[in-house]
Backbone as a printed PyTorch tensor [residue, N CA C, xyz], in Angstrom:
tensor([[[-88.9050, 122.8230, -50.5300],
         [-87.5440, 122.8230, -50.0280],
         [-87.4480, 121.8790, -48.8480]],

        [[-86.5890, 120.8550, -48.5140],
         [-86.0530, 119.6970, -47.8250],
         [-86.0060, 120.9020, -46.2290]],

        [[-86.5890, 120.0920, -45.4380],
         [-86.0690, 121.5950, -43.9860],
         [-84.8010, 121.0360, -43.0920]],

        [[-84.3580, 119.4910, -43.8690],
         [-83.0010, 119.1000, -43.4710],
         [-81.7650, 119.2630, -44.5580]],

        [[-82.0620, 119.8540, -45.2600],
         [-80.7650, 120.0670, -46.0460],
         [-79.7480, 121.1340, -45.3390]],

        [[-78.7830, 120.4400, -45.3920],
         [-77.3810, 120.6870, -44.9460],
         [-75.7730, 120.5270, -46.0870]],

        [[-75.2310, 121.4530, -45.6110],
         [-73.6020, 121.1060, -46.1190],
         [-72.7420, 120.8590, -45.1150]],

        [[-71.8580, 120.1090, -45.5910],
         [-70.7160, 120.2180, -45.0770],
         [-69.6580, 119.9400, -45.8920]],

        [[-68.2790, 119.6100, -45.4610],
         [-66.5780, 119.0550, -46.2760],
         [-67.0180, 117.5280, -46.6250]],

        [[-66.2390, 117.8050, -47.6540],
         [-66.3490, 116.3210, -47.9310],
         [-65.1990, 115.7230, -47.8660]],

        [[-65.1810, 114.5220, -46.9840],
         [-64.0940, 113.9940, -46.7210],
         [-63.4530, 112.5970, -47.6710]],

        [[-62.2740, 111.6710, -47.0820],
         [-61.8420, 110.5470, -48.0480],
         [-62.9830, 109.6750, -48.3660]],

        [[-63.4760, 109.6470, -47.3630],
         [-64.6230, 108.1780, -47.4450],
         [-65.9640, 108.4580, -48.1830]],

        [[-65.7890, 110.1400, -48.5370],
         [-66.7590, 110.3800, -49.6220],
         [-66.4620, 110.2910, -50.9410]],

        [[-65.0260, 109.8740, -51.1740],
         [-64.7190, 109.7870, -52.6970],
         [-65.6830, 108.7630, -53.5600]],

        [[-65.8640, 107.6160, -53.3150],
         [-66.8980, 106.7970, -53.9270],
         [-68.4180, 107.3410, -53.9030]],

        [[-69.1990, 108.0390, -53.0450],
         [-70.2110, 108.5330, -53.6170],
         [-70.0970, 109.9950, -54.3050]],

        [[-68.8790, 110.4490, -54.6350],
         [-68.6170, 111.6160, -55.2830],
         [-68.6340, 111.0320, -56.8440]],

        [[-68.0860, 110.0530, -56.6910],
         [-67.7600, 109.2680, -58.3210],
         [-68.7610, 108.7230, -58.4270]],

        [[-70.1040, 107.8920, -57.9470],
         [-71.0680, 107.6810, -58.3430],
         [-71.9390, 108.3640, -58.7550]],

        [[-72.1500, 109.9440, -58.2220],
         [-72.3780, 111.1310, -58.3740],
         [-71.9990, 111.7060, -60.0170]],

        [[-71.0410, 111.1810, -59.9470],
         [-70.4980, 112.1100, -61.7130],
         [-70.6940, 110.6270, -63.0480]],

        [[-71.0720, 109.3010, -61.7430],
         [-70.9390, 108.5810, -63.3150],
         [-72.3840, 108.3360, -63.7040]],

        [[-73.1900, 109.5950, -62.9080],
         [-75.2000, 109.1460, -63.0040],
         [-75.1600, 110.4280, -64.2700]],

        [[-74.5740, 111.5760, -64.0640],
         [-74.7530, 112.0270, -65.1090],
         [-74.8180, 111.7380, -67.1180]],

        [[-75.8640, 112.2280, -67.6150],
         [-75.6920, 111.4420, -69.0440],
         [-74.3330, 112.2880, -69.2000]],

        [[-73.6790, 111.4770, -70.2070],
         [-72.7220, 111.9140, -71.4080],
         [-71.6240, 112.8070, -70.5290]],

        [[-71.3370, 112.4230, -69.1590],
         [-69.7610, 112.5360, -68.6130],
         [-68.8770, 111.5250, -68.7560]],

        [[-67.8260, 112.1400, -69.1810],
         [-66.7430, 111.8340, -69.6710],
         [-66.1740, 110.6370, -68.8430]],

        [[-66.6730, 110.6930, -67.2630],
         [-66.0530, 109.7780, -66.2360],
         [-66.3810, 108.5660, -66.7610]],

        [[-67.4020, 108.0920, -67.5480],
         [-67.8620, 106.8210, -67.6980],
         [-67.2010, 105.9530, -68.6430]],

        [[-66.1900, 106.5830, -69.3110],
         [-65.0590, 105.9490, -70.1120],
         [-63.9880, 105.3650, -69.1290]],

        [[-64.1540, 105.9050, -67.9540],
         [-62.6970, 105.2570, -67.4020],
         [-63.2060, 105.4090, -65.3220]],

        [[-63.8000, 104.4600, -65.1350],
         [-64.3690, 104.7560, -63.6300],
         [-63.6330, 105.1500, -62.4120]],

        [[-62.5640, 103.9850, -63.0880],
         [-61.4050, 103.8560, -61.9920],
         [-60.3320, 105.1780, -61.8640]],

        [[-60.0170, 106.0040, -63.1360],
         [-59.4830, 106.7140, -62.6880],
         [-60.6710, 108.1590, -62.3010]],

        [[-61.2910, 107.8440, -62.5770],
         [-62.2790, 109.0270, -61.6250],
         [-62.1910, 108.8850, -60.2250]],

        [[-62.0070, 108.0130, -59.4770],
         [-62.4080, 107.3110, -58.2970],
         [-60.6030, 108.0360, -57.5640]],

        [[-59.8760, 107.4600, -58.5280],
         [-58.5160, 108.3230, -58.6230],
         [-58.1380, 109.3210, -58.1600]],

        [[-59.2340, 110.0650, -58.8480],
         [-58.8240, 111.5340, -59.1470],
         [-59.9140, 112.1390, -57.6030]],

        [[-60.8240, 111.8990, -57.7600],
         [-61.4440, 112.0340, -56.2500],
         [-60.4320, 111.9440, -54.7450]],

        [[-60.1740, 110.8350, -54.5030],
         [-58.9100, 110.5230, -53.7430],
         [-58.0310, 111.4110, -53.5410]],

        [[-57.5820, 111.8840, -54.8270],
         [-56.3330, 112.6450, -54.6990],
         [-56.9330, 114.0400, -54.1520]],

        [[-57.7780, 114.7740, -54.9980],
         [-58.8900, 116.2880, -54.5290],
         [-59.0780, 116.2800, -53.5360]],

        [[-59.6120, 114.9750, -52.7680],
         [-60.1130, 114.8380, -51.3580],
         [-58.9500, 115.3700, -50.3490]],

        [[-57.4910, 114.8030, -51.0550],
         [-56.2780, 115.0500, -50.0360],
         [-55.8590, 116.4380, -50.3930]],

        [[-56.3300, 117.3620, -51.3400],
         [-55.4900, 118.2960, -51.8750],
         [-55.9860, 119.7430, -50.8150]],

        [[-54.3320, 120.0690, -50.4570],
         [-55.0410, 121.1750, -49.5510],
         [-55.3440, 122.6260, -49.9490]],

        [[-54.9530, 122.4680, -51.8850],
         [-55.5190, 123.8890, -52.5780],
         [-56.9140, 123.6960, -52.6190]],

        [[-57.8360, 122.8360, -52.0280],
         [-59.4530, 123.1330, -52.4750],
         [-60.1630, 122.4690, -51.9420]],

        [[-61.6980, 122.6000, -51.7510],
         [-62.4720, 122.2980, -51.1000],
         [-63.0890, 121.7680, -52.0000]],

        [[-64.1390, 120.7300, -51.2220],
         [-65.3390, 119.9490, -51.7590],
         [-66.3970, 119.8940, -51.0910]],

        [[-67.6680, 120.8240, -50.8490],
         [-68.4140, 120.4240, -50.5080],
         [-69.6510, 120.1200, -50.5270]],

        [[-70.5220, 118.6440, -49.6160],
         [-71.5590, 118.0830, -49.7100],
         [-72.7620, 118.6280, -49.6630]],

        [[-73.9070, 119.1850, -50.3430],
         [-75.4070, 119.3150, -50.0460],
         [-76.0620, 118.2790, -49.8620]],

        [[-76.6550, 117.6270, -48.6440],
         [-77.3070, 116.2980, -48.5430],
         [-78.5700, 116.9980, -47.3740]],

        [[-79.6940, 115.5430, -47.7320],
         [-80.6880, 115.9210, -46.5710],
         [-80.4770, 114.4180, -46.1180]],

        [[-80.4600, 114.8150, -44.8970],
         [-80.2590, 113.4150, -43.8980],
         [-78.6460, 113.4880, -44.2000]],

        [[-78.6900, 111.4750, -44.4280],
         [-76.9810, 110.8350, -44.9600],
         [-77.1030, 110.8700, -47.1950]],

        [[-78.3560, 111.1520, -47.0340],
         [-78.2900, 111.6930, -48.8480],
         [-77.8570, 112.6050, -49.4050]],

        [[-76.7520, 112.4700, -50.5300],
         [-76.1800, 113.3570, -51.0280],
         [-76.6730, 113.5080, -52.4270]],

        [[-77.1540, 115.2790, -51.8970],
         [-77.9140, 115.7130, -53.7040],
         [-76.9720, 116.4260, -54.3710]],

        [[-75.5380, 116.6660, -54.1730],
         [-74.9360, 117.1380, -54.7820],
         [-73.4420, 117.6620, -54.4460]],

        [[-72.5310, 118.5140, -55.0600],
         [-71.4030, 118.8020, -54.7270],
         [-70.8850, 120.4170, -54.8780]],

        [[-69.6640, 120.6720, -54.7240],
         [-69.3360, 122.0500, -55.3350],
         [-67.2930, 121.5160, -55.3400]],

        [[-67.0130, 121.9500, -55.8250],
         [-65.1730, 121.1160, -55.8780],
         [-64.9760, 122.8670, -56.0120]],

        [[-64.1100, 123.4680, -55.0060],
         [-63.3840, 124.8050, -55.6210],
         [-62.0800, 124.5840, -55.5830]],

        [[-60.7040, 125.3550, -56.2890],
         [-59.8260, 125.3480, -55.9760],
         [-59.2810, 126.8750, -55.5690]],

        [[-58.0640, 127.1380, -54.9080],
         [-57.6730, 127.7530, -54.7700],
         [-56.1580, 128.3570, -55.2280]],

        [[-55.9790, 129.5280, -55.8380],
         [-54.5920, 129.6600, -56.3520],
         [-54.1530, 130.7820, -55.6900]],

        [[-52.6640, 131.0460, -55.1470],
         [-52.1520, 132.2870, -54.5200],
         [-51.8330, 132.9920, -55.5740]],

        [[-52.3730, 134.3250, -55.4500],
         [-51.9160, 135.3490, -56.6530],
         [-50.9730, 136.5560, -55.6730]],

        [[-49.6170, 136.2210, -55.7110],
         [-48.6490, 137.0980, -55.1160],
         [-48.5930, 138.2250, -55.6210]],

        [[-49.0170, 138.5960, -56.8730],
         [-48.5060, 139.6990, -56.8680],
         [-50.1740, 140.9220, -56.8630]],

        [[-51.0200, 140.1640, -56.3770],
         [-52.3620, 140.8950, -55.9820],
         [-52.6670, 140.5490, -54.3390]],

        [[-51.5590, 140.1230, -53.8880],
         [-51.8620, 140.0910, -52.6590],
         [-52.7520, 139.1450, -52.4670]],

        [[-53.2960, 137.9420, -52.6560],
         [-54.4200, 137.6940, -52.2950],
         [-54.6540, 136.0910, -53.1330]],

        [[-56.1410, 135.6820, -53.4860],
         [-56.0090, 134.2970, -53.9070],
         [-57.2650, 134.2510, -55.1820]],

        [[-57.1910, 133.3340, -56.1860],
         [-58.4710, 133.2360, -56.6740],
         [-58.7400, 132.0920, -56.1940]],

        [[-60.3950, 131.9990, -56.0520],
         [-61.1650, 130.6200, -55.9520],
         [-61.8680, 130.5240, -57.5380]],

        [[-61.9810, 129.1640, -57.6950],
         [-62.4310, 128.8900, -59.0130],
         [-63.6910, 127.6650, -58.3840]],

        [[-64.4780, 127.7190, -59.3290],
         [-65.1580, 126.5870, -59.1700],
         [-65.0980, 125.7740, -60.2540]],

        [[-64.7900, 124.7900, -59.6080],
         [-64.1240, 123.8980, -60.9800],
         [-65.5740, 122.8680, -60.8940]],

        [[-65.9260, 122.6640, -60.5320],
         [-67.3070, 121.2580, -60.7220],
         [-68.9410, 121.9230, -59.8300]],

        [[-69.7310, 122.0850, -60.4950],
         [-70.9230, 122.5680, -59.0930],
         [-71.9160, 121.4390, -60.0250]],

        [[-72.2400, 120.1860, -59.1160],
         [-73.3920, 119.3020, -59.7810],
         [-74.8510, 118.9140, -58.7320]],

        [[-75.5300, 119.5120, -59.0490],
         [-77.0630, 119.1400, -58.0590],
         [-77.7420, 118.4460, -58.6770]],

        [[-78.4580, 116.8260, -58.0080],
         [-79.3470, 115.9430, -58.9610],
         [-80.6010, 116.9580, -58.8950]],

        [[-81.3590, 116.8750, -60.2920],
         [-82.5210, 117.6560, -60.2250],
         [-82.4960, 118.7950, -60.2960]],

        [[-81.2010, 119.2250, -60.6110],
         [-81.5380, 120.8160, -60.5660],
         [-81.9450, 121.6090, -60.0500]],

        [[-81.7260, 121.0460, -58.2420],
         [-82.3490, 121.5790, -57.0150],
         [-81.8930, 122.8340, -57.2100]],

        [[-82.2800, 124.0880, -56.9400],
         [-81.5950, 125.4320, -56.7820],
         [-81.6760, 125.5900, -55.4910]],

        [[-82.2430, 125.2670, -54.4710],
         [-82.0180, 125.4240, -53.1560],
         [-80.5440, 124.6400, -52.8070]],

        [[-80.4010, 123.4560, -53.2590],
         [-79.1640, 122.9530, -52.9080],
         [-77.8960, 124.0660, -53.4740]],

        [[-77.8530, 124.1830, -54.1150],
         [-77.1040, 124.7640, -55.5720],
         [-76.6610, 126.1200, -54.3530]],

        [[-78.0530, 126.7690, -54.1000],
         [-77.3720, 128.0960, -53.7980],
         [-77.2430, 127.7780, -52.6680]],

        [[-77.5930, 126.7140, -51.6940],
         [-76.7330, 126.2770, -50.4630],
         [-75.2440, 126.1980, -50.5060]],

        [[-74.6160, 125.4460, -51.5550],
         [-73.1110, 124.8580, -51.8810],
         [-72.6130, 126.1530, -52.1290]],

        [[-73.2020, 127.3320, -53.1480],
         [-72.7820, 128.3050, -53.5020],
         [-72.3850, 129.2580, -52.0860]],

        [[-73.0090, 129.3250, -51.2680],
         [-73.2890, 130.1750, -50.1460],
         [-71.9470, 129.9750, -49.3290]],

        [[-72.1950, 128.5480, -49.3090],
         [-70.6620, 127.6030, -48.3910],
         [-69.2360, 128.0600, -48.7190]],

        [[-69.2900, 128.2440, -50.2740],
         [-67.7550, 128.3740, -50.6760],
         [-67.6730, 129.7520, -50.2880]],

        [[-68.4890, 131.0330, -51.0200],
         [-68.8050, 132.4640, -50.5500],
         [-68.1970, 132.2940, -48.9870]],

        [[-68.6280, 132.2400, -48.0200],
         [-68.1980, 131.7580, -46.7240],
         [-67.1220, 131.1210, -46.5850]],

        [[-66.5360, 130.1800, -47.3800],
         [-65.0640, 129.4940, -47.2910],
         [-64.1960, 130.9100, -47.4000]],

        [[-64.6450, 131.7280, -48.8520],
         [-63.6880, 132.6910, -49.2400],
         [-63.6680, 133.8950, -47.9770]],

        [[-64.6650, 134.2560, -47.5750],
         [-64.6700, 135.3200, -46.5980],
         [-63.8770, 134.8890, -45.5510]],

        [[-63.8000, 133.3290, -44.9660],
         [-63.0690, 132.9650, -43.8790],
         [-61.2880, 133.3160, -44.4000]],

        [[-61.0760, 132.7630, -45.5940],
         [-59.9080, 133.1730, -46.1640],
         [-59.5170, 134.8340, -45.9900]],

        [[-60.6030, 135.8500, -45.8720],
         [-60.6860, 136.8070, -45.9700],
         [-59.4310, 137.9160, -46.9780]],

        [[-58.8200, 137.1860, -48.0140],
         [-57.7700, 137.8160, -49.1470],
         [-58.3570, 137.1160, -50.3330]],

        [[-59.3760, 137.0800, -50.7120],
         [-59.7610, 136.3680, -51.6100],
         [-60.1870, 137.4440, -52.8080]],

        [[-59.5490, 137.5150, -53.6970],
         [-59.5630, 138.8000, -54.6930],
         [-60.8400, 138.4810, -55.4590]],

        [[-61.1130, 137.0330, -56.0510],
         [-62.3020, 137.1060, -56.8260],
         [-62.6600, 135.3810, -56.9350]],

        [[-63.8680, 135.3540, -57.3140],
         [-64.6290, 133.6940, -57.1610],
         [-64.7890, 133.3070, -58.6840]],

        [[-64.3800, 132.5360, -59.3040],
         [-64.8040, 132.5990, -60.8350],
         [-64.8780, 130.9950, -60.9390]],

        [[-66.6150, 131.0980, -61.8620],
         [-67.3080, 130.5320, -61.8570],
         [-67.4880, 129.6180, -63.5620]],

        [[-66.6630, 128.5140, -63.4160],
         [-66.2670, 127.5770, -65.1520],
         [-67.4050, 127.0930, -65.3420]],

        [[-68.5690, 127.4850, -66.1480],
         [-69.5320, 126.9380, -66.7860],
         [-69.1950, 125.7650, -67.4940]],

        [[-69.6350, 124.5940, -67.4520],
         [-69.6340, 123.3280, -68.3970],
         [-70.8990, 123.3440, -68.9130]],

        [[-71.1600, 123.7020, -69.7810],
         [-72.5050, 123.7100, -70.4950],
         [-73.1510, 121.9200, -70.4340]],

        [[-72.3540, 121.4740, -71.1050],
         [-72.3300, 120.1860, -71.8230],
         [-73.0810, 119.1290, -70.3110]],

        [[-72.3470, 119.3500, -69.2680],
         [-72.3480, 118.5700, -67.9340],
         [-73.2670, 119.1410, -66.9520]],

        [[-73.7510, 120.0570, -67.0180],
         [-74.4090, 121.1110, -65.8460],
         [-75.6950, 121.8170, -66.5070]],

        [[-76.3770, 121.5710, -65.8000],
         [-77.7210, 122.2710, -65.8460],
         [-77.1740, 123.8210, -65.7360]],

        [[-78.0670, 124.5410, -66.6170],
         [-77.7480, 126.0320, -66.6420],
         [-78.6690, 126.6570, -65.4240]],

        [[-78.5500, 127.2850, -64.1090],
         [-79.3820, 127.7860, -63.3110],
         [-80.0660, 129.0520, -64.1620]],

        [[-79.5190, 129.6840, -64.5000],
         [-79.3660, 130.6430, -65.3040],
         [-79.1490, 131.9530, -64.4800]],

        [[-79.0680, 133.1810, -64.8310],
         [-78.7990, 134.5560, -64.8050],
         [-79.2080, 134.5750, -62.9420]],

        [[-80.4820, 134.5320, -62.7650],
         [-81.2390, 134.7400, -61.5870],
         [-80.2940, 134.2090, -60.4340]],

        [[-80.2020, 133.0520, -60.3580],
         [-79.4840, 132.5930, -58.9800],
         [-78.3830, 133.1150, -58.8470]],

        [[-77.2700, 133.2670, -59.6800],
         [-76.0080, 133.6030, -59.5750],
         [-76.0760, 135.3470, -59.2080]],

        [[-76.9610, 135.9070, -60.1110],
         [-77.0960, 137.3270, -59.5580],
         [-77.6590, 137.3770, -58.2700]],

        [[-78.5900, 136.3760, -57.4540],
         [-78.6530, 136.9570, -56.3790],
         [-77.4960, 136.9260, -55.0660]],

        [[-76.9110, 135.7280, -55.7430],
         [-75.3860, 135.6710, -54.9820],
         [-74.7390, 136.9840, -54.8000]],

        [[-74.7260, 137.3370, -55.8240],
         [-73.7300, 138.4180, -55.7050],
         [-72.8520, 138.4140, -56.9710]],

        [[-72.8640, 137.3800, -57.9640],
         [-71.7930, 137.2410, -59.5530],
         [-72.2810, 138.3500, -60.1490]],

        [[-71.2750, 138.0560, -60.7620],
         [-71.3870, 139.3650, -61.8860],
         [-70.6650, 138.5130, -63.1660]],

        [[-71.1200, 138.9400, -64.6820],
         [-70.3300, 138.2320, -65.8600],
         [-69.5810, 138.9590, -65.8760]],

        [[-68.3160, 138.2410, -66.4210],
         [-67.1010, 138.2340, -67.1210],
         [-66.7260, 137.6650, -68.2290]],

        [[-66.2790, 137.9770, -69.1380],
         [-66.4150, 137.1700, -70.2580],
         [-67.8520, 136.4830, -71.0370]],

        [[-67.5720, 135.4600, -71.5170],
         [-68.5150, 134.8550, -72.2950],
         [-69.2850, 134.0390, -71.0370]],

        [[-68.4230, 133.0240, -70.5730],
         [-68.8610, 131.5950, -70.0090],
         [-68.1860, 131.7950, -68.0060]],

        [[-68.1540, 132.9500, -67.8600],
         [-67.5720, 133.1360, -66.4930],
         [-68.2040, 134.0220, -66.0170]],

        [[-68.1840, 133.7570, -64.7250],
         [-69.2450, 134.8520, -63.9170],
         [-68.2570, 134.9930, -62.6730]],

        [[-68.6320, 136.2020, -62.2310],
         [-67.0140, 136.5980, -61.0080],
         [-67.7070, 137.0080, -59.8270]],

        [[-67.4540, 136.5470, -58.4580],
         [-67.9180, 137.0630, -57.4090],
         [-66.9380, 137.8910, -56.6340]],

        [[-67.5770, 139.2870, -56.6010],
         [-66.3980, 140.1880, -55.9440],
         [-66.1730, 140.4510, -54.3300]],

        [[-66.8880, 139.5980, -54.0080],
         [-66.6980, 139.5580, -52.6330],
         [-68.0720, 139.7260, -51.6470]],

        [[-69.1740, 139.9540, -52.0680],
         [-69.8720, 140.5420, -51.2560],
         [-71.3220, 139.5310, -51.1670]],

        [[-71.9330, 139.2460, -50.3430],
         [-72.8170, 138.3830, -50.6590],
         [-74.2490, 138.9790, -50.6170]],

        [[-75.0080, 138.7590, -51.5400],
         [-76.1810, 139.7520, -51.5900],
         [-77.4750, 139.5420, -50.7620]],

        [[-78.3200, 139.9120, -49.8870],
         [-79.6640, 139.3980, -49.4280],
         [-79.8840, 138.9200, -48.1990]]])
């Protein structure tokens, strides 16, 4: 394990190594069209429903987490989704670093009804069962895993 790995937000001027980031992966979709990936970064970066944030050691970035956020009025409260979680290598220390960060985003929110977690099989290394349970997820469905609030360990 890196004893400088760190997170933080990822800001505008990280949109280009966010998109270099998704166009190293094999067989993502971004590599049909660069420019509007680069796009679409830009815009996420400005969006104030969601967060993005960096796992890097040093100024190196091993990876990301993109969540969004939706107000659910009539539960009082909000879902977070994780819409993108990508670590080169399949670091799990990074992974459950980024994971830890958003957990912590949601508690700062402190109305956060539930964390649900969009598996991309196709794009994402499977951590599998272990990491996410020590978070604190729980399955839902087939391809979703739900964090109810509590962080485990």
């Amino acid at each position: 394990m890196p004893h400088d790995l760190t997170t933080r937000p990822a800001r505008a001027r990280d949109a280009e190594v966010l998109a270099r980031l998704c166009l190293e992966w094999e067989g993502a979709p971004a590599r049909k069209s660069p420019e509007l990936l680069l796009e679409l970064w830009v815009q996420t970066l400005s969006d104030d429903d969601s967060s993005v944030y960096l796992a890097l050691v040093g100024e190196q970035v091993l990876g990301f987490v993109h969540v969004t956020y939706q107000a659910r009025p009539a539960r009082l409260g909000w879902r977070a989704t994780l819409e993108e979680l990508h670590v080169v290598a399949q670091m799990e220390t990074a992974t459950k670093l980024l994971l830890e960060r958003v957990v912590k985003e949601c508690r700062r929110r402190g109305d956060v009804i539930a964390l649900y977690l969009l598996t991309q099989p196709d794009l994402e290394p499977h951590y599998g069962e272990g990491l996410y349970a020590e978070l604190g997820f729980v399955p839902r469905g087939r391809d979703v895993l739900v964090w109810q609030g509590d962080l485990k360990g």
